[in-house]
C-alpha positions in Angstrom: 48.9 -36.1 37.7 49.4 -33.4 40.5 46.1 -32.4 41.9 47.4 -28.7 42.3 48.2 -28.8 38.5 45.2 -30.0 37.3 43.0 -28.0 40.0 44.6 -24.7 37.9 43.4 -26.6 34.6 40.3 -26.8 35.7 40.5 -22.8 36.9 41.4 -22.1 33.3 38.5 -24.0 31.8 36.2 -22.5 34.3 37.2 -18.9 32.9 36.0 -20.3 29.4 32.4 -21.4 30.6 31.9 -19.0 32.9 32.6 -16.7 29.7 30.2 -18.1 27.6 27.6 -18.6 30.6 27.7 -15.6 33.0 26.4 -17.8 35.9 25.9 -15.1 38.6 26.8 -17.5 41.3 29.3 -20.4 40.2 30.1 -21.7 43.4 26.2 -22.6 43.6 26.1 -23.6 40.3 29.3 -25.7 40.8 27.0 -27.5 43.8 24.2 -28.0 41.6 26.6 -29.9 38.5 28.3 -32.1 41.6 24.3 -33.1 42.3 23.9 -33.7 38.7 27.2 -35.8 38.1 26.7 -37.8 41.6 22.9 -38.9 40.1 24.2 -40.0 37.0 26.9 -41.9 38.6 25.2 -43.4 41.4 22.8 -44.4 38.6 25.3 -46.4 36.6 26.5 -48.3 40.3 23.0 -49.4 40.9 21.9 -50.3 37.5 25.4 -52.7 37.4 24.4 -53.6 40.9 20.8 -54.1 41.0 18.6 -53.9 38.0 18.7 -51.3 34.9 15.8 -49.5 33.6 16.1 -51.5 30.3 15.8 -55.0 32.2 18.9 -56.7 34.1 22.1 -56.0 35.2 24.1 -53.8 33.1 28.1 -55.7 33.1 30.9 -53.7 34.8 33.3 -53.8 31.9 30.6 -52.2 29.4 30.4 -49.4 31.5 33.7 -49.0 33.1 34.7 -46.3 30.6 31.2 -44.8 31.7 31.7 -44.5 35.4 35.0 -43.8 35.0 33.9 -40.4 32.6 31.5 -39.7 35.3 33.7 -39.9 38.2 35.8 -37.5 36.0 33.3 -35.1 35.5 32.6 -35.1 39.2 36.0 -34.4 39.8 36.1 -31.3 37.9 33.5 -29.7 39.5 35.0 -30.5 42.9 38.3 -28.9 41.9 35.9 -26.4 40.5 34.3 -25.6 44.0 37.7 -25.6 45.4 39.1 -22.8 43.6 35.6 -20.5 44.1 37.0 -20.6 47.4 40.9 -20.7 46.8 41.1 -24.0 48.2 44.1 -25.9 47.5 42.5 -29.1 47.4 45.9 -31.3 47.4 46.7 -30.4 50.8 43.3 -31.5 52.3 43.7 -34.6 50.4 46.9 -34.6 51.9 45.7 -33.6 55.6 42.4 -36.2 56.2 44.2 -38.9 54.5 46.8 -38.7 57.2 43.9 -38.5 59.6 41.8 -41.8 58.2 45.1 -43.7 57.9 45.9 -43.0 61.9 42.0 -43.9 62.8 41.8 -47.1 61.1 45.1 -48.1 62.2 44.0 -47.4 66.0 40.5 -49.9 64.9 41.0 -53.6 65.9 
């Protein structure tokens, strides 16, 4: 998967909710869902870390597929932000990767 490619995928299935919804300001409304999506993942890591609402632990592999739709759904509305403000995402990616790698090489 491209990030490019699926950041226009995302663009086209923004035109269909934002069709059906009208938000009169997406890119706030694309802020608001990455709130949303970040809660209900962080909830998951501390419930498998820590303690669930229902009592212990919950395991990792039961909610692997869970996390993994979250982080998903995060995604999209980050590539969803991106394009309210024609950012192509990739090459950012692309740019402070570059960045981290030559700073935590230089660490000893």
């Amino acid at each position: 998967m491209e990030i490019k490619q699926t950041q226009n995928e995302v663009k086209q299935l923004m035109k269909v909710v934002n069709g059906k919804h009208r938000f009169p300001y997406p890119n706030i409304m694309s802020v608001l869902k990455a709130y949303e999506e970040m809660g209900e993942l962080t909830q998951l890591i501390i419930e498998s870390t820590v303690k669930s609402r229902k009592g212990g632990k919950l395991k990792i592999d039961d909610i692997k597929g869970e996390i993994g739709d979250e982080l998903a759904d995060l995604f999209i509305v980050i590539l969803g932000l991106a394009n309210d403000y024609d950012i192509q995402l990739e090459e950012h990616i692309r740019k402070k990767m570059k960045k981290h790698l030559e700073r935590w090489t230089k660490v000893e």
